[in-house]
N, C-alpha and C positions, 0 to 999 in steps of 0.2 A: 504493500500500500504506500501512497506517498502523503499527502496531509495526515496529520494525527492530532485530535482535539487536545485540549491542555485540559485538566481538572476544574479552571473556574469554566469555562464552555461548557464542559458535560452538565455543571451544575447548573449553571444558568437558562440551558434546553429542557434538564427534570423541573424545574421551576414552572415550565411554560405548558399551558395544554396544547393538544394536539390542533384542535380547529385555528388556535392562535400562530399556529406554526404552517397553519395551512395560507393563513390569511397573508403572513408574511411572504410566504415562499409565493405570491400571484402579484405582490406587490415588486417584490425583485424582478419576476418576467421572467425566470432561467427558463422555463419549459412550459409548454401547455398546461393550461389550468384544468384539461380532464386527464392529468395523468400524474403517477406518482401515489395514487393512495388508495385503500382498499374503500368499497361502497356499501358498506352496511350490512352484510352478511356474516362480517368475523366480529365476535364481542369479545371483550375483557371477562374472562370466567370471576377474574379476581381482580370488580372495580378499586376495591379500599386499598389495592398496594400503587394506587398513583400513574405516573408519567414510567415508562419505563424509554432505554435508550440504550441503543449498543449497535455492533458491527453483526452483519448478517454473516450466519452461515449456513449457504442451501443445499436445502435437499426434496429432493421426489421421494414418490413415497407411495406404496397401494396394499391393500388388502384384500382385493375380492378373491382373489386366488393365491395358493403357493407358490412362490417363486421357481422359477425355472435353476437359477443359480443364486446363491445367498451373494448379497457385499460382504465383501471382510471389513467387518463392523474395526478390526483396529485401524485398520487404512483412514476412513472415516475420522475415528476420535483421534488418532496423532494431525489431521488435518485439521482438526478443530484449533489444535495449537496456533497455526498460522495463522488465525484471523486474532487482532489486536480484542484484549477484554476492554470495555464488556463486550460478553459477543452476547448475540439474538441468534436463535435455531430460528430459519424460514421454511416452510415446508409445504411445499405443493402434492396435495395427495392427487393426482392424476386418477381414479375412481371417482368418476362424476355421476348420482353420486355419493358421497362416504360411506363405506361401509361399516368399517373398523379402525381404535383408534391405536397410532402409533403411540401416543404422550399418555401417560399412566405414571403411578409413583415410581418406580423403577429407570425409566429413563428421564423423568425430572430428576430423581439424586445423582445417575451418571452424567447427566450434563452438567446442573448443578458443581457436580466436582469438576468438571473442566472446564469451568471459569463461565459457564451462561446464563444469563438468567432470566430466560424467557424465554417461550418458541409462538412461534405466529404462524397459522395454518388454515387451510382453507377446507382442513380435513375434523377430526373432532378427538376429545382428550376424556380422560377418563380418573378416576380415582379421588374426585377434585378434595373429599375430605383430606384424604392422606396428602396431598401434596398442599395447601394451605398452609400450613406451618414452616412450609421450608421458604415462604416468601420468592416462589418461582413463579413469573407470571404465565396463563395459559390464553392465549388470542385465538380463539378457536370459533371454528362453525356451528359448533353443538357439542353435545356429550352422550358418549356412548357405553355402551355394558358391556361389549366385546372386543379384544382386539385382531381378532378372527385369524387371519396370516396376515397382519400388516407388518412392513417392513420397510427399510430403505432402498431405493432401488439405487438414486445414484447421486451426488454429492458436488458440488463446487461448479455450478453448472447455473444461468438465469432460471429464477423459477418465477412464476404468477401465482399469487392468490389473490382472489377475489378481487382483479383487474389493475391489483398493485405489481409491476415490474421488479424484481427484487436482483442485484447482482453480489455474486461474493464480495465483502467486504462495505458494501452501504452501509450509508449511518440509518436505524430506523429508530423514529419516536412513536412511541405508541399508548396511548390511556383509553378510558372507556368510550370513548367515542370510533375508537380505531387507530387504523398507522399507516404514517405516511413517511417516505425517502426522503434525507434531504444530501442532496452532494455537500462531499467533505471538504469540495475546497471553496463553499459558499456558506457556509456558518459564518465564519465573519459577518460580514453582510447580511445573513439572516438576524444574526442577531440584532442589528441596527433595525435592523425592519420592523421584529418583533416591540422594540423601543418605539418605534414612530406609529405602528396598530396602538398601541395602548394610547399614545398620545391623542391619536383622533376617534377614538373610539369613547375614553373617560368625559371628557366636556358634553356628548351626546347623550352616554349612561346618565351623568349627573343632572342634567335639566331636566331629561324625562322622568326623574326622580323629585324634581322641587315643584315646592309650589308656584315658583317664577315662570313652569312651563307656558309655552304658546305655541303654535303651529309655527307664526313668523322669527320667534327667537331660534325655533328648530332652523328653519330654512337657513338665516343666515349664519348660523353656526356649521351647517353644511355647505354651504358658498364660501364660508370662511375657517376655513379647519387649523386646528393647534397643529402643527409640522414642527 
């Protein structure tokens, strides 16, 4: 990888929600405004653990059937190595759709141990009591009772879920609204953005909150924005 966020950056992205990151990331222009983030189908199994943020590492994934040949699941987790922590599991279950879930307590603790903390999927997860306390986040399509023969089929590769684009190594933010990309070498600048949303955004929250409101003090509050 070549940019790598510093400590006060990671903190100042977990600070921020996700639609505010979205809001910024349209106000930079880097990319089309319909792309970059999942559309309502993956939720936060576990809203109350917040903003999560980390470096993707993907993977496909199916269960309808037995695998023809297993992954050598070590190839896999010493690969995990390589992507800078935090890292995020991304995982496209190609079984459209889900049958069976790969994320169960079991592989939250072995990710967990090598350094992730959170997997996002288009597929579904399971066990959610037992893995709650390990403070692992699960961004899942559902939850399931079986993991039937699911497995990894292949690793370090673009995957899609849920119309979000994901490549090894993205930075992903994610809270209960969903998760969205953001390139690593536009944090900076997002984050300025995220500073100039709040700015034009507070003055608007706050009159529609006072008793000073009027339709004309909206208006020109909007003709005239805090920048």
């Amino acid at each position: 990888m070549g940019v790598m966020l510093t400590a006060d950056e990671l903190n100042l992205l977990r600070i921020t929600n996700t639609p505010t990151i979205s809001n910024a990331m349209e106000k930079l222009g880097v990319r089309d405004r319909n792309e970059g983030f999942t559309r309502g189908k993956i939720r936060a199994v576990y809203p109350e653990l917040g903003v999560m943020v980390g470096y993707a590492v993907t993977v496909t994934m199916r269960s309808l059937r037995a695998p023809a040949k297993k992954l050598a699941l070590k190839d896999y987790w010493d690969h995990i190595a390589t992507i800078p922590a935090p890292r995020v599991v991304v995982v496209q279950d190609l079984d459209e759709p889900a049958v069976g879930a790969l994320w169960g307590e079991v592989n939250a603790n072995i990710h967990r141990a090598l350094g992730c903390i959170g997997v996002v999927t288009n597929g579904t997860v399971r066990d959610v009591d037992d893995v709650q306390p390990l403070g692992f986040h699960f961004f899942a399509s559902g939850v399931a009772v079986s993991h039937v023969w699911a497995y990894p089929e292949d690793f370090n590769k673009p995957v899609t879920v849920d119309g979000m684009t994901v490549r090894p190594g993205d930075l992903i933010h994610a809270d209960k609204h969903g998760a969205i990309t953001i390139p690593v070498d536009q944090v900076g600048p997002l984050l300025k953005a995220v500073a100039a949303v709040e700015r034009y955004e507070r003055p608007l929250i706050q009159l529609c909150k006072s008793p000073e409101f009027s339709t004309a003090k909206l208006e020109q509050l909007m003709k005239n924005p805090v920048v």
